[in-house]
matplotlib code that plots the C-alpha trace (Angstrom):
import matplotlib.pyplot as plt

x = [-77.8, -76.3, -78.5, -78.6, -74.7, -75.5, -77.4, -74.6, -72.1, -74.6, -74.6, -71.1, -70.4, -73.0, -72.1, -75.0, -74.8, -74.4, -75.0, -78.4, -77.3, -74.3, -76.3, -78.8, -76.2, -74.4, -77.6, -78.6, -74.4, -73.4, -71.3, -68.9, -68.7, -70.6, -73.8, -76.5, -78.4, -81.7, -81.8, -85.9, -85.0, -85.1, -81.5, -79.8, -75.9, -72.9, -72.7, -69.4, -70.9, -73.1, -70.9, -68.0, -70.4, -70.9, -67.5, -67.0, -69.9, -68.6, -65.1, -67.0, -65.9, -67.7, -66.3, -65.3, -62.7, -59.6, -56.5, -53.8, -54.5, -54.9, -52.9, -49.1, -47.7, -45.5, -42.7, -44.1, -43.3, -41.6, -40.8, -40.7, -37.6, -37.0, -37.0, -35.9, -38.3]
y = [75.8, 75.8, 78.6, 80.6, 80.7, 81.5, 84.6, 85.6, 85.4, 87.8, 90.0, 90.9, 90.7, 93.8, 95.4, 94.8, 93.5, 89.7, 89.9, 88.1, 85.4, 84.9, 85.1, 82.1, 79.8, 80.4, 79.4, 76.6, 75.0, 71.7, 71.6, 70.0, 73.4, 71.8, 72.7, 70.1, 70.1, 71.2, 72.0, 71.7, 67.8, 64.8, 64.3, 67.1, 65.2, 68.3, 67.8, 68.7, 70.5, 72.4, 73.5, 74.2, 76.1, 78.4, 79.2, 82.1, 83.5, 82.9, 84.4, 87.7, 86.8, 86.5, 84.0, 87.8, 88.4, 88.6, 87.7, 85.6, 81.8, 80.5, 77.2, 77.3, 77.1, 73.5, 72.5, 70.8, 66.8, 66.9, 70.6, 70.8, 71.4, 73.3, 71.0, 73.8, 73.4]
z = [180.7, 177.3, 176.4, 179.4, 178.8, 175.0, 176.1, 178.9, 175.9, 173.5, 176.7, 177.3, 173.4, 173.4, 176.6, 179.1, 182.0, 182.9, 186.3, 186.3, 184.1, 186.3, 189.6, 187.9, 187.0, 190.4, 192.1, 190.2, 190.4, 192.4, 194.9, 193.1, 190.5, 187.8, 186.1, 185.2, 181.7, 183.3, 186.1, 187.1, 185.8, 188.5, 186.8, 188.3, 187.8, 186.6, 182.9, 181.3, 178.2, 179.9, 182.5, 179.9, 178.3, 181.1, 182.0, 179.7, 182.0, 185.1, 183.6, 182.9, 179.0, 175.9, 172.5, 171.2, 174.0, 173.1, 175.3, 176.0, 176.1, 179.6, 178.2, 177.7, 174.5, 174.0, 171.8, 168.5, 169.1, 165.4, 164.6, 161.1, 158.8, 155.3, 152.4, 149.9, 147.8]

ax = plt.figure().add_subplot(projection="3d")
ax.plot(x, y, z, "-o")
ax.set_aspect("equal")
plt.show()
């Protein structure tokens, strides 16, 4: 998996087409959403790296899109002050 969403992230970096990839990784997904390792293995359990490792697929993104985060920004726990120095 981690490669099929390596290529899926060259892809869309390049402008071609993920559809494939996308279509694969849809058919090969648990019914709980996650993706095993390998999927032709008798172990066929969602793995969180290898699902993580998809999502930028199934987002239509690639590690070279830029946007705004997804997470919201927080306060800092202990902002930090000027020493004048």
């Amino acid at each position: 998996m981690n490669s099929t969403a390596y290529a899926a992230n060259g892809l869309k970096a390049t402008g071609q087409s993920t559809s494939k990839v996308v279509d694969y990784l849809g058919s090969v997904q648990n019914p709980d959403g996650g993706l095993p390792i390998k999927p032709g293995d008798s172990d066929k359990k969602s793995n969180v790296y290898a699902t993580a490792q998809a999502l930028g697929a199934f987002a239509g993104s690639s590690l070279l899109t830029i946007g705004p985060s997804p997470i919201a920004p927080r306060a800092l726990a202990c902002p930090q002050t000027a020493t004048g120095t």
